[in-house]
PQR file of N, CA, C, O and H, with PARSE charges and radii, in Angstrom:
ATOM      1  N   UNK A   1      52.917 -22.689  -3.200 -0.4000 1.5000
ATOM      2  CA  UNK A   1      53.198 -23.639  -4.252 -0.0000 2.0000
ATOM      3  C   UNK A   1      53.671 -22.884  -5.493  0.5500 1.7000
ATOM      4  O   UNK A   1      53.286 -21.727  -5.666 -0.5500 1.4000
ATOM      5  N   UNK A   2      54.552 -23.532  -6.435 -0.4000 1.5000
ATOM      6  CA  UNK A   2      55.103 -22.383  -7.309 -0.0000 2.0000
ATOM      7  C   UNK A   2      54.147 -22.857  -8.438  0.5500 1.7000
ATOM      8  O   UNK A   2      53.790 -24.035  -8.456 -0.5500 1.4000
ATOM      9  H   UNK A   2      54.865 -24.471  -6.295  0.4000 1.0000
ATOM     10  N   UNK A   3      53.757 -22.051  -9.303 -0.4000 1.5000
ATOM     11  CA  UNK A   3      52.834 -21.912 -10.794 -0.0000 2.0000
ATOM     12  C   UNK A   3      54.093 -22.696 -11.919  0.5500 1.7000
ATOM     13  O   UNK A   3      55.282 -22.460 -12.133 -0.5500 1.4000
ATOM     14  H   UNK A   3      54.047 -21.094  -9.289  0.4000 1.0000
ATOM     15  N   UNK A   4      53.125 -23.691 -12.441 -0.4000 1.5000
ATOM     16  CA  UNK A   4      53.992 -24.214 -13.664 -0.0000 2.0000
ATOM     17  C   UNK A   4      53.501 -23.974 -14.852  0.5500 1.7000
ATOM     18  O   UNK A   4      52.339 -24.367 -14.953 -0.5500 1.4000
ATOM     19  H   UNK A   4      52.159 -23.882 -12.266  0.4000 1.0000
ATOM     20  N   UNK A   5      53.966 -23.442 -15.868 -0.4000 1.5000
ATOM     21  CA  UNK A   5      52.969 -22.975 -17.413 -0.0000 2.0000
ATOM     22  C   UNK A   5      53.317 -24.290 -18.394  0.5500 1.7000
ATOM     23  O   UNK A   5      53.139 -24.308 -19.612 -0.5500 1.4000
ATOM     24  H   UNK A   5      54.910 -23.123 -15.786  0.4000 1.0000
ATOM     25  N   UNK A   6      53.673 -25.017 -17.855 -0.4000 1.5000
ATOM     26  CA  UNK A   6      54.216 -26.722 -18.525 -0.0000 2.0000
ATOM     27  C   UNK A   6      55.101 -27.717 -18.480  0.5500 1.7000
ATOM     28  O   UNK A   6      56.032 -27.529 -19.263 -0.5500 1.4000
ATOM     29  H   UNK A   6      53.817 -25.003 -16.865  0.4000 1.0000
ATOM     30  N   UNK A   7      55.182 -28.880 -17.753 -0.4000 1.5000
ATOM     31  CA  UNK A   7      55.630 -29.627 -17.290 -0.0000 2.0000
ATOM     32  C   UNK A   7      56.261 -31.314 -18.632  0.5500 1.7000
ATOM     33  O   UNK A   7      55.516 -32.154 -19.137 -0.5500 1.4000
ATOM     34  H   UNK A   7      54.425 -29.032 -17.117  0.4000 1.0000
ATOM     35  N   UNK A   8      57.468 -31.221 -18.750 -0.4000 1.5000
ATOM     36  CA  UNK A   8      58.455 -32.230 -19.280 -0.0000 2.0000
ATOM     37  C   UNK A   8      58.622 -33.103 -18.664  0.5500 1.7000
ATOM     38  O   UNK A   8      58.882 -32.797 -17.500 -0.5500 1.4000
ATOM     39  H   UNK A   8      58.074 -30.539 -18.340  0.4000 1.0000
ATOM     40  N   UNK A   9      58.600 -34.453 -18.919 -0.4000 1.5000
ATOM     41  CA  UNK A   9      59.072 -35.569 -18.083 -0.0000 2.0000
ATOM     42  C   UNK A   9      59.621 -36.698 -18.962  0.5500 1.7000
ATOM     43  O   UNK A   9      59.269 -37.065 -20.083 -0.5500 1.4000
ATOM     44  H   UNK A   9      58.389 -34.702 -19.865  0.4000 1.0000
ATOM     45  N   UNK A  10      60.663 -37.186 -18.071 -0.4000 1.5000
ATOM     46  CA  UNK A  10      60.951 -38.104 -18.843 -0.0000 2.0000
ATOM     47  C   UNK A  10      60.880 -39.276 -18.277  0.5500 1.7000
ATOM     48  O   UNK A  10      60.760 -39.252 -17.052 -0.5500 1.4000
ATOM     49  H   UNK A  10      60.948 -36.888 -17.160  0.4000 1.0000
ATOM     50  N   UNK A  11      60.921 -40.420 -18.851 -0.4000 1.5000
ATOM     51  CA  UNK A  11      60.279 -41.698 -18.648 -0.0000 2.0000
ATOM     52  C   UNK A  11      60.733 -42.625 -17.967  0.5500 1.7000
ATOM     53  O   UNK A  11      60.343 -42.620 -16.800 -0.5500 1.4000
ATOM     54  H   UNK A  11      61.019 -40.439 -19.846  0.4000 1.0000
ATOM     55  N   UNK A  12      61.437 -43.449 -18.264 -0.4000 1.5000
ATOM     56  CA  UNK A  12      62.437 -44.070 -17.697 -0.0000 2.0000
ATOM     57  C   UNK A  12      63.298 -44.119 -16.600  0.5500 1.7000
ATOM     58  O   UNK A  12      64.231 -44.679 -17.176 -0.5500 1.4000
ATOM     59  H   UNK A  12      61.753 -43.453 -19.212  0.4000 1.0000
ATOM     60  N   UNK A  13      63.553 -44.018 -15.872 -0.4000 1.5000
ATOM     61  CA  UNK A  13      64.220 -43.850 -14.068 -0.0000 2.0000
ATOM     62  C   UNK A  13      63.424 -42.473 -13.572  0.5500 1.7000
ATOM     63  O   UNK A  13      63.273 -42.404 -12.352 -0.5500 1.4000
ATOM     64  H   UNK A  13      62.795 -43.563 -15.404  0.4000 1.0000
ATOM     65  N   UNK A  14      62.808 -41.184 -14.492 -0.4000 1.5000
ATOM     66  CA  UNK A  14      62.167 -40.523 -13.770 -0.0000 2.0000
ATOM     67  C   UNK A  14      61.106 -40.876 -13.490  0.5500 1.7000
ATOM     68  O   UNK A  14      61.035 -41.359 -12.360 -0.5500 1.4000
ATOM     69  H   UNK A  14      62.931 -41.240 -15.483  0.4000 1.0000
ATOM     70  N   UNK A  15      60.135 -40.844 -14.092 -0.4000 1.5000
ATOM     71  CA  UNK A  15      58.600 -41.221 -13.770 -0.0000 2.0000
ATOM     72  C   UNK A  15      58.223 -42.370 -13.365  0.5500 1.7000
ATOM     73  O   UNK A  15      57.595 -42.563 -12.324 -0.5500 1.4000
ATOM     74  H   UNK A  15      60.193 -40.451 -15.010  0.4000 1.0000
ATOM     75  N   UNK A  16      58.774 -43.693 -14.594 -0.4000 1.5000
ATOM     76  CA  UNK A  16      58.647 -44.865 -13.764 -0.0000 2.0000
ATOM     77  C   UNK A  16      59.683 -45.177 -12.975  0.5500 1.7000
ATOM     78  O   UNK A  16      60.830 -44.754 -13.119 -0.5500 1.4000
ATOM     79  H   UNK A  16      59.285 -43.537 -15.439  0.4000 1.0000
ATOM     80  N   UNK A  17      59.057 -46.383 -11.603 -0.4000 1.5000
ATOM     81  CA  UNK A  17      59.846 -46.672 -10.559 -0.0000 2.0000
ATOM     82  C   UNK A  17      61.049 -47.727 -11.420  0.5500 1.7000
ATOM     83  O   UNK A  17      61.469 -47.773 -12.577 -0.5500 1.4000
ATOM     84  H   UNK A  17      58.125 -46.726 -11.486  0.4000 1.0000
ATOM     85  N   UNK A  18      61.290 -48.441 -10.251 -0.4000 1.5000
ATOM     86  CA  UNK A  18      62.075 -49.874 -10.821 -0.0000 2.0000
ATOM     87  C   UNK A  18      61.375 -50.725 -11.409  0.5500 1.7000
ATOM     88  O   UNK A  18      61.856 -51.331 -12.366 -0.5500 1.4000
ATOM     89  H   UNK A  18      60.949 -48.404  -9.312  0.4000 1.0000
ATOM     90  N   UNK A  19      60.031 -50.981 -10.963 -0.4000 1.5000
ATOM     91  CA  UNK A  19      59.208 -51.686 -11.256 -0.0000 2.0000
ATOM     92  C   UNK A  19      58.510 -51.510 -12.443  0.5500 1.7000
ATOM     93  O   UNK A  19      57.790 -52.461 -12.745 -0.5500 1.4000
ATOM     94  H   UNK A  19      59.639 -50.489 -10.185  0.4000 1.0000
ATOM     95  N   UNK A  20      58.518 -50.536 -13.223 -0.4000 1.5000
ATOM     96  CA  UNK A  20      58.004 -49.736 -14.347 -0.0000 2.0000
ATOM     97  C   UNK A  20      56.654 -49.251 -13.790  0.5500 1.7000
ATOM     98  O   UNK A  20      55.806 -49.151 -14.677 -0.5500 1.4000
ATOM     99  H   UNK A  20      59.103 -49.763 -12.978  0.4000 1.0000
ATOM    100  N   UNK A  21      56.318 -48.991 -12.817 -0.4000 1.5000
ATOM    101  CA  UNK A  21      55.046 -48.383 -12.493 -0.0000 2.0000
ATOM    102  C   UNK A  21      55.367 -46.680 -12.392  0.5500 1.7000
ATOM    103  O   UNK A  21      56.430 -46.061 -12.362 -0.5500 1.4000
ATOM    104  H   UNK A  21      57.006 -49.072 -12.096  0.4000 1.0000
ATOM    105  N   UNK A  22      53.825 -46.201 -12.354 -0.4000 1.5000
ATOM    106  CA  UNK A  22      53.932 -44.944 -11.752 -0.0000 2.0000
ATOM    107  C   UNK A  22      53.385 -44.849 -10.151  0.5500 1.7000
ATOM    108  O   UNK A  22      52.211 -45.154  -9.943 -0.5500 1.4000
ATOM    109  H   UNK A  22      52.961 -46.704 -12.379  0.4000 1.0000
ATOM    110  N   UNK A  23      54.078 -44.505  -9.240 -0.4000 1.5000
ATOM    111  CA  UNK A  23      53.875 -44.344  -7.755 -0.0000 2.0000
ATOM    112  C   UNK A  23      52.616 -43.184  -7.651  0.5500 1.7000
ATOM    113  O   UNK A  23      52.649 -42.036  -8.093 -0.5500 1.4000
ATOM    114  H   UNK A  23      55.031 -44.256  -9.409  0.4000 1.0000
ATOM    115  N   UNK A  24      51.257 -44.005  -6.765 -0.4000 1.5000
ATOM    116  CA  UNK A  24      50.470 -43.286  -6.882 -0.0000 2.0000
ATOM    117  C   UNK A  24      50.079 -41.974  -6.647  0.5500 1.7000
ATOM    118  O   UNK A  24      49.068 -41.378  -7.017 -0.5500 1.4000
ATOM    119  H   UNK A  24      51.230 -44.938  -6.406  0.4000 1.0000
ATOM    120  N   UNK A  25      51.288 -41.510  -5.792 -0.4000 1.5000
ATOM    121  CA  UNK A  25      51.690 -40.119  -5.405 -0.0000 2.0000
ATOM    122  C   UNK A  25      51.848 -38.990  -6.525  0.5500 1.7000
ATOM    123  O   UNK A  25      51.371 -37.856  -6.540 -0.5500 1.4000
ATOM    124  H   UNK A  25      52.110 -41.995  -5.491  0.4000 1.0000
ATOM    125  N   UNK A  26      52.689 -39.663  -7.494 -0.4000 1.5000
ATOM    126  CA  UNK A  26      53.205 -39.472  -8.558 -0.0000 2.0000
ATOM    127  C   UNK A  26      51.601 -38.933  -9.660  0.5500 1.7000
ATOM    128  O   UNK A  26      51.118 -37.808  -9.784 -0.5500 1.4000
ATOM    129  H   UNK A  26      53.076 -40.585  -7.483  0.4000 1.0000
ATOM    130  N   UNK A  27      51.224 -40.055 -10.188 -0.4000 1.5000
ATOM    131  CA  UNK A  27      50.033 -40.008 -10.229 -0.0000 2.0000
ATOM    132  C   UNK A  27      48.982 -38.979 -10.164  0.5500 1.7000
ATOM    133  O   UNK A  27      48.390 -38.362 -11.050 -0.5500 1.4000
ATOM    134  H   UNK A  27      51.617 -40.969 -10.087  0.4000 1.0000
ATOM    135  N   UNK A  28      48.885 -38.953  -8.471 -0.4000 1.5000
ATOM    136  CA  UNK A  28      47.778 -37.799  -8.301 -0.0000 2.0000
ATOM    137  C   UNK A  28      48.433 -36.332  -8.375  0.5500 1.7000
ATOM    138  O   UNK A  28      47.775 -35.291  -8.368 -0.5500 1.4000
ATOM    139  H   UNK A  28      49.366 -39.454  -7.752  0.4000 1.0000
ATOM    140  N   UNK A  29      49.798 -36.414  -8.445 -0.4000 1.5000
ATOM    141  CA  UNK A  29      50.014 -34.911  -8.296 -0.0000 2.0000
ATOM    142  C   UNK A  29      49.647 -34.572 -10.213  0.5500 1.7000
ATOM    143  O   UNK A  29      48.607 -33.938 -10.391 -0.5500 1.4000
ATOM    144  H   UNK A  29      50.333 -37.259  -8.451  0.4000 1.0000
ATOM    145  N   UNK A  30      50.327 -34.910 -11.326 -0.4000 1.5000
ATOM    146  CA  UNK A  30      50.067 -35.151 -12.475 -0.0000 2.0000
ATOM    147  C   UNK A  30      48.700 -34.986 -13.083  0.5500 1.7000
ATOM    148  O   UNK A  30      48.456 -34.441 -14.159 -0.5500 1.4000
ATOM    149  H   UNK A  30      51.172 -35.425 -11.181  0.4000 1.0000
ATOM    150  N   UNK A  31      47.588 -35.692 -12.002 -0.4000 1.5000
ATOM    151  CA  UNK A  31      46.350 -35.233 -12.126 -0.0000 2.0000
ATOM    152  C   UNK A  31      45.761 -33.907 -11.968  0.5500 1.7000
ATOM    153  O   UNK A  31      45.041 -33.261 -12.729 -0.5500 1.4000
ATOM    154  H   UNK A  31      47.786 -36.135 -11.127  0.4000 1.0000
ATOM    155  N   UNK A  32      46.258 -33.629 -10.735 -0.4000 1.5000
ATOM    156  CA  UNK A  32      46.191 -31.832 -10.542 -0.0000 2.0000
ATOM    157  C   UNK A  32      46.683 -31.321 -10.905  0.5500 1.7000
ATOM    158  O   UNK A  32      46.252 -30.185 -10.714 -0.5500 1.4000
ATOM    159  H   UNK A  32      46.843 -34.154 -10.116  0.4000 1.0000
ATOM    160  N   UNK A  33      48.102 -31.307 -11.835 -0.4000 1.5000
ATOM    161  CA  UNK A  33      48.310 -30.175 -12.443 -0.0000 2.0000
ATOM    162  C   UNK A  33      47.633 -30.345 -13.823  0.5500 1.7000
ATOM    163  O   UNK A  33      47.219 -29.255 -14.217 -0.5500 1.4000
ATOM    164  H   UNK A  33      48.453 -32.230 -11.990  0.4000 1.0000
ATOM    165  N   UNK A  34      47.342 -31.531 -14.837 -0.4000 1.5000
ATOM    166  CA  UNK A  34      46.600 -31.460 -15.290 -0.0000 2.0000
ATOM    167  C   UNK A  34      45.123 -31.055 -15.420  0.5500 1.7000
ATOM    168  O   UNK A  34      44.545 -30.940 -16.501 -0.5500 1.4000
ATOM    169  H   UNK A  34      47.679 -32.417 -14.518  0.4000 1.0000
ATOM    170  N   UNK A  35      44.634 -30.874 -14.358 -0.4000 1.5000
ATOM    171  CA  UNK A  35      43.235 -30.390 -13.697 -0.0000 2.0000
ATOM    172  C   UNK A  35      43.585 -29.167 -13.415  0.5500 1.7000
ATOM    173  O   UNK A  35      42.624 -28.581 -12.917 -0.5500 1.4000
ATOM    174  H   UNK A  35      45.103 -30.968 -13.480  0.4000 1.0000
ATOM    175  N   UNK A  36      44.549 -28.476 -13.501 -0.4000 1.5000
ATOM    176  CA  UNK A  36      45.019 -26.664 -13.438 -0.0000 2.0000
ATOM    177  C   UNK A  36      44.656 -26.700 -14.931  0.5500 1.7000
ATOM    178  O   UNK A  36      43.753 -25.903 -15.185 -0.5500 1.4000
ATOM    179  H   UNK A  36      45.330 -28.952 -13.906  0.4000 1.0000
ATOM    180  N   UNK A  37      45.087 -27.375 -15.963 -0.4000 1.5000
ATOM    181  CA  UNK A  37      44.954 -27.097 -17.012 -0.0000 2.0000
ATOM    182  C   UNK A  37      47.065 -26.516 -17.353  0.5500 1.7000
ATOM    183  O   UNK A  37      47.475 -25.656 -18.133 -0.5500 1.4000
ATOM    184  H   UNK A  37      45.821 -28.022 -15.757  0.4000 1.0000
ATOM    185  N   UNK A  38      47.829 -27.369 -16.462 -0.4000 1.5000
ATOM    186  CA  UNK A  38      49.300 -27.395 -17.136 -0.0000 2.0000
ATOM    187  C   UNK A  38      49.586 -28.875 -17.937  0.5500 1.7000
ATOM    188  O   UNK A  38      49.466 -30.044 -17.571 -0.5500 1.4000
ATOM    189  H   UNK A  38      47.496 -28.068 -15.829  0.4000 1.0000
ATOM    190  N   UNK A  39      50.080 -28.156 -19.376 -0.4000 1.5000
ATOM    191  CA  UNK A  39      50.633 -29.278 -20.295 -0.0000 2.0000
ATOM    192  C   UNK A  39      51.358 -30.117 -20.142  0.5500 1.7000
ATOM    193  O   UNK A  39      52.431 -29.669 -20.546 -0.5500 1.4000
ATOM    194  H   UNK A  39      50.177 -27.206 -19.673  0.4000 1.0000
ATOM    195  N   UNK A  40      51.578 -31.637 -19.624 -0.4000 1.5000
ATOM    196  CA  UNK A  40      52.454 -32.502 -19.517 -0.0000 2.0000
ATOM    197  C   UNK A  40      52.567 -33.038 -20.390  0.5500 1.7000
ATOM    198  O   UNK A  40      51.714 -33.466 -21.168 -0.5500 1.4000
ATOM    199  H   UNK A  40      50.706 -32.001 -19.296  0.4000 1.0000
ATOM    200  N   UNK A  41      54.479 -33.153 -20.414 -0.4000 1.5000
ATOM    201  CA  UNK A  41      54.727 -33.481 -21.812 -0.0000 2.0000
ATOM    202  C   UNK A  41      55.707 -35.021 -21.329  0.5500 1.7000
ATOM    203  O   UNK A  41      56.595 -34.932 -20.481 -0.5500 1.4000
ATOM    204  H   UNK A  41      55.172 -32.806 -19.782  0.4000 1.0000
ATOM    205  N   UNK A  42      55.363 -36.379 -22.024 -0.4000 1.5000
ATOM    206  CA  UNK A  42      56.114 -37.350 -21.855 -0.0000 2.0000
ATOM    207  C   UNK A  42      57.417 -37.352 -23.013  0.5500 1.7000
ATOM    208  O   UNK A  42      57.205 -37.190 -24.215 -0.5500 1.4000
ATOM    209  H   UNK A  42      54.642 -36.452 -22.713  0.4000 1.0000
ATOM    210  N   UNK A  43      58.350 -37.495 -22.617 -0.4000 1.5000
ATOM    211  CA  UNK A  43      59.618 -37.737 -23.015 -0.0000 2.0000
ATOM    212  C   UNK A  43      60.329 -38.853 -23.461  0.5500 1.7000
ATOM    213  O   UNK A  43      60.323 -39.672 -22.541 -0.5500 1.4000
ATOM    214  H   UNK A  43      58.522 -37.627 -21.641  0.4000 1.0000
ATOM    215  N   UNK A  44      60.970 -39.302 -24.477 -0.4000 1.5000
ATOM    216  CA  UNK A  44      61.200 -40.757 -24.075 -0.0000 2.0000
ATOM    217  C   UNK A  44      62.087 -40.916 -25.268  0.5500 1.7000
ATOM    218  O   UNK A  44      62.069 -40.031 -26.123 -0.5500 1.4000
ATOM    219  H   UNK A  44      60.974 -38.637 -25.224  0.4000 1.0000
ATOM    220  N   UNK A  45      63.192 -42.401 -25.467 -0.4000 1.5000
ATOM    221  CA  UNK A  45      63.964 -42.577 -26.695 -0.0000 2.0000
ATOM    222  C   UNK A  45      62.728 -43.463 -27.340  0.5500 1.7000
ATOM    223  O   UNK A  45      62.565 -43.628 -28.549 -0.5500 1.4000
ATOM    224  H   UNK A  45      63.206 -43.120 -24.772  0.4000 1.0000
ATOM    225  N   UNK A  46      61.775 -44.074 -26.154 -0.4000 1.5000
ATOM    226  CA  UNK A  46      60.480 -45.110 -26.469 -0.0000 2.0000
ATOM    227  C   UNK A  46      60.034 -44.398 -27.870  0.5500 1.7000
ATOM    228  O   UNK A  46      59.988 -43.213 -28.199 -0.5500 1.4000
ATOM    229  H   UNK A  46      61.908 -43.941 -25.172  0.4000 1.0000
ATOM    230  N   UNK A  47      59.702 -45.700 -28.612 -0.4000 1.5000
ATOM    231  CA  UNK A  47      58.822 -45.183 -29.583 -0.0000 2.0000
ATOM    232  C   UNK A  47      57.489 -44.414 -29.439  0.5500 1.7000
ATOM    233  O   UNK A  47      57.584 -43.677 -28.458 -0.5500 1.4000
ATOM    234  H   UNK A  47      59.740 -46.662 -28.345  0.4000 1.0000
ATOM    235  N   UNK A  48      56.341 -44.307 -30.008 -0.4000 1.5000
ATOM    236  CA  UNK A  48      55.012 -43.843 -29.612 -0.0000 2.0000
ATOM    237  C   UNK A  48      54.325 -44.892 -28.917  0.5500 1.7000
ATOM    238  O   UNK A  48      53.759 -44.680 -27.845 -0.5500 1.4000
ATOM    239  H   UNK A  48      56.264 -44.906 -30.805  0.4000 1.0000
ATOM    240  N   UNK A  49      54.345 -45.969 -29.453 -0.4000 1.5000
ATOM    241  CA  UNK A  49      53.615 -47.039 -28.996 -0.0000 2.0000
ATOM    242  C   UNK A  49      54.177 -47.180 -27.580  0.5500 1.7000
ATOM    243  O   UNK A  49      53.300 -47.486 -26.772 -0.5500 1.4000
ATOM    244  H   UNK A  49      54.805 -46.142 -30.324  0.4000 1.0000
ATOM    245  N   UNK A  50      55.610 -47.017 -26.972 -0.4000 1.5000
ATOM    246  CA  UNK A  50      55.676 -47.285 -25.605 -0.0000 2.0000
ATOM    247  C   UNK A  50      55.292 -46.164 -24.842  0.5500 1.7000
ATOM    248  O   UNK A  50      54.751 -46.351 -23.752 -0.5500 1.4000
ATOM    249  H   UNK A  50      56.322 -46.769 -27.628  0.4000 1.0000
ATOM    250  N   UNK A  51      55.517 -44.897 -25.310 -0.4000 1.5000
ATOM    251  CA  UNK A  51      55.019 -43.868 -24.636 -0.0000 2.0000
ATOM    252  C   UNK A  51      53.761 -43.818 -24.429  0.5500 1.7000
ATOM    253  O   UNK A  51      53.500 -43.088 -23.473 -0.5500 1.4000
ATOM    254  H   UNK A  51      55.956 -44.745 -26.195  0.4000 1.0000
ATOM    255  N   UNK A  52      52.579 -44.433 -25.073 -0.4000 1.5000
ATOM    256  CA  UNK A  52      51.367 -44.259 -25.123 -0.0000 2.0000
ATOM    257  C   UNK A  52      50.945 -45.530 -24.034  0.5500 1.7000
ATOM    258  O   UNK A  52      49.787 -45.748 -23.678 -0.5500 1.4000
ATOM    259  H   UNK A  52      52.792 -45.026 -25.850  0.4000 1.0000
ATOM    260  N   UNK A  53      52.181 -46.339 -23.576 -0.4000 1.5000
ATOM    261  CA  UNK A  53      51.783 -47.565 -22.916 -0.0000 2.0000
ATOM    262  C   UNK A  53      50.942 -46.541 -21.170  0.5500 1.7000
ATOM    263  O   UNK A  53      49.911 -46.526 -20.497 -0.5500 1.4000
ATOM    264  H   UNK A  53      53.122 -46.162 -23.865  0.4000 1.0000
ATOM    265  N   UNK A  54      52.749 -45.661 -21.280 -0.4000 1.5000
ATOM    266  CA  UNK A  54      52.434 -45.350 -19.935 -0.0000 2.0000
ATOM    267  C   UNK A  54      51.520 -44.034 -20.015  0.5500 1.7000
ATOM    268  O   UNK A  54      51.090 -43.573 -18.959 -0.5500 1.4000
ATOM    269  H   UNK A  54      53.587 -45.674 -21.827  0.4000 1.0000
ATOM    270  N   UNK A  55      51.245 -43.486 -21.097 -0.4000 1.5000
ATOM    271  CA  UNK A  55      50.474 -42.092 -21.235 -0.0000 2.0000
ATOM    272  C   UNK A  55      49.193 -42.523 -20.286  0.5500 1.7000
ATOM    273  O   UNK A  55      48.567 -41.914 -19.419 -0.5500 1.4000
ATOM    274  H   UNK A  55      51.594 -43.861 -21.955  0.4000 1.0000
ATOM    275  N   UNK A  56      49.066 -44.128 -20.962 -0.4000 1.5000
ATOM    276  CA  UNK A  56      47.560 -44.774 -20.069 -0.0000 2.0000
ATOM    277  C   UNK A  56      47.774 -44.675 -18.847  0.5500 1.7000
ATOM    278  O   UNK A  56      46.956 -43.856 -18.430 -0.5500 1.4000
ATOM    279  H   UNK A  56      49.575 -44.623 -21.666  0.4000 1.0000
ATOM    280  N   UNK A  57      48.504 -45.094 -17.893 -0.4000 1.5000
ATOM    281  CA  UNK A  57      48.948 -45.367 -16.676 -0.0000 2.0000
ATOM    282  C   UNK A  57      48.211 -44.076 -16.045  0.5500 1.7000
ATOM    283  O   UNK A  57      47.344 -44.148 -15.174 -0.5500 1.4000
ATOM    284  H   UNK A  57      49.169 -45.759 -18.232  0.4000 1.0000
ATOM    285  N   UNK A  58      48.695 -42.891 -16.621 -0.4000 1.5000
ATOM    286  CA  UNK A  58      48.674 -41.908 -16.004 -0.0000 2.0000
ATOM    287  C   UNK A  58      47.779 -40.695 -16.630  0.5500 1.7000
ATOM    288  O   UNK A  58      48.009 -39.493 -16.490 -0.5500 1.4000
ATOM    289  H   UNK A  58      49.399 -42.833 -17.328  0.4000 1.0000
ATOM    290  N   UNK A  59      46.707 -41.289 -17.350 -0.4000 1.5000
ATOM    291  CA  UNK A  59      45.683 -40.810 -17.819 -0.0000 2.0000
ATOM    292  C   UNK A  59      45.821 -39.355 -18.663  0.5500 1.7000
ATOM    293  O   UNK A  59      45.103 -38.368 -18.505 -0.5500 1.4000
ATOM    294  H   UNK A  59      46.520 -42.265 -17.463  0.4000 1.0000
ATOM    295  N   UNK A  60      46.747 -39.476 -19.438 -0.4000 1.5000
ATOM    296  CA  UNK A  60      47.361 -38.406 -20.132 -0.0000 2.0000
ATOM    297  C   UNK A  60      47.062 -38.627 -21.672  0.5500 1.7000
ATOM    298  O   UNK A  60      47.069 -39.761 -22.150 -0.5500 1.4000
ATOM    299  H   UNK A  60      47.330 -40.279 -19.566  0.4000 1.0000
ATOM    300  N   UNK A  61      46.834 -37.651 -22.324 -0.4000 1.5000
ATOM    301  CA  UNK A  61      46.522 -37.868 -23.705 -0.0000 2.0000
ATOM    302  C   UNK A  61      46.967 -36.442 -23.976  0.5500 1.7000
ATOM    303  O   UNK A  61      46.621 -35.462 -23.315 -0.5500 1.4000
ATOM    304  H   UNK A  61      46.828 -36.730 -21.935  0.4000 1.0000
ATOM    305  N   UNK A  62      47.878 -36.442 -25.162 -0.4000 1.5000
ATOM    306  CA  UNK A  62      48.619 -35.288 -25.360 -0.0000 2.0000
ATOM    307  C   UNK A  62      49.984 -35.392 -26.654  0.5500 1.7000
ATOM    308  O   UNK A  62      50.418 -36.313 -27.345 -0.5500 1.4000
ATOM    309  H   UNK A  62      48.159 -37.237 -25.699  0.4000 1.0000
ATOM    310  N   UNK A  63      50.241 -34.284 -26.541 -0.4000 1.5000
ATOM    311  CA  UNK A  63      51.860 -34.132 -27.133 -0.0000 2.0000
ATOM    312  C   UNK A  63      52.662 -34.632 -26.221  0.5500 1.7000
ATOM    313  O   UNK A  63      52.588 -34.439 -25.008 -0.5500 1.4000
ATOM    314  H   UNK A  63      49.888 -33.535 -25.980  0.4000 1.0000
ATOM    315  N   UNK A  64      54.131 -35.860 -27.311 -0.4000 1.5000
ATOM    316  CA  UNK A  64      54.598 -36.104 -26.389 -0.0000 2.0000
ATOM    317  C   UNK A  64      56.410 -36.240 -27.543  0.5500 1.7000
ATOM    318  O   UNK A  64      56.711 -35.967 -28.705 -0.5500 1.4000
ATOM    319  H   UNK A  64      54.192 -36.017 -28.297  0.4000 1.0000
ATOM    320  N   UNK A  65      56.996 -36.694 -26.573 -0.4000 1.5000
ATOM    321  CA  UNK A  65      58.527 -36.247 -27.732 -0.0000 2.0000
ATOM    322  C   UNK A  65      58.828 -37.853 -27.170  0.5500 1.7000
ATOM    323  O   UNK A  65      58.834 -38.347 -26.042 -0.5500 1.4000
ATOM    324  H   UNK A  65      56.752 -36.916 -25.629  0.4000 1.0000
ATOM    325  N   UNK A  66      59.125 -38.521 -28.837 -0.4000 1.5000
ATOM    326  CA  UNK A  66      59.531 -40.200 -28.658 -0.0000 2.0000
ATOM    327  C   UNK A  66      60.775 -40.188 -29.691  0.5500 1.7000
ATOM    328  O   UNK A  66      60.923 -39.389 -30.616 -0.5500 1.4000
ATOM    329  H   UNK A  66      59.120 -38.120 -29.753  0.4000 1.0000
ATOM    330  N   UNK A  67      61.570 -41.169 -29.359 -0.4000 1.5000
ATOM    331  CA  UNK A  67      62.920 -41.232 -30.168 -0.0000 2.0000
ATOM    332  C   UNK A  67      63.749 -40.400 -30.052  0.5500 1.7000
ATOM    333  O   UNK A  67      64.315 -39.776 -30.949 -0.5500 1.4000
ATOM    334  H   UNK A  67      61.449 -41.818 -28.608  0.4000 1.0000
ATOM    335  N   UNK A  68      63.917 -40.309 -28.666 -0.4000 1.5000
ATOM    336  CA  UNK A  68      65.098 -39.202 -27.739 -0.0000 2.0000
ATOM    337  C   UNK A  68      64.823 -37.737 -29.031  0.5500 1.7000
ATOM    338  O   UNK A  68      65.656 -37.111 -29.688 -0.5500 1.4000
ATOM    339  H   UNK A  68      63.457 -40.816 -27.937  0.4000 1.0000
ATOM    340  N   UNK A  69      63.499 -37.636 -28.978 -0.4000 1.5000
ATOM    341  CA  UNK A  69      63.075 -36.425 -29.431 -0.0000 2.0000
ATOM    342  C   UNK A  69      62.899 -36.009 -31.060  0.5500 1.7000
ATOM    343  O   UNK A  69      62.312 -34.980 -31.393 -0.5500 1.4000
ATOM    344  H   UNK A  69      62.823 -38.144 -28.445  0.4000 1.0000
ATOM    345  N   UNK A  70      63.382 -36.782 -31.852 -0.4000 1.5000
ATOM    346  CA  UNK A  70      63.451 -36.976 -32.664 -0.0000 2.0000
ATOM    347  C   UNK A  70      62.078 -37.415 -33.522  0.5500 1.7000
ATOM    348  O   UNK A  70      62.162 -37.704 -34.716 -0.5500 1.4000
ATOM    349  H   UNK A  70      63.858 -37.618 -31.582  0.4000 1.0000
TER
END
């Protein structure tokens, strides 16, 4: 398995499906690398408030870049 020292994602067609969910696959892998103790970082043009919708989803609490980074 390759070592990650911090993980970017972005929101919208990557992470969530069509459906706006996160696929539970998805999910548990996110959990373990968080449980390594690697930084996931959510991405998004979303404001904070939408990023923090799905931060819940996926049990993430963290730094995250909203307003296409800005």
């Amino acid at each position: 398995m390759r070592t990650y020292s911090i993980v970017f994602l972005d929101i919208d067609g990557t992470l969530l499906d069509s459906r706006h969910q996160v696929m539970p696959c998805t999910r548990n892998r996110l959990k373990y690398l968080h449980g390594r103790g690697v930084p996931i970082i959510l991405c998004s043009a979303r404001p904070p408030g939408g990023v923090n919708l799905v931060a819940g989803q996926v049990e993430l609490h963290g730094p995250m870049a909203c307003y296409n980074g800005g």
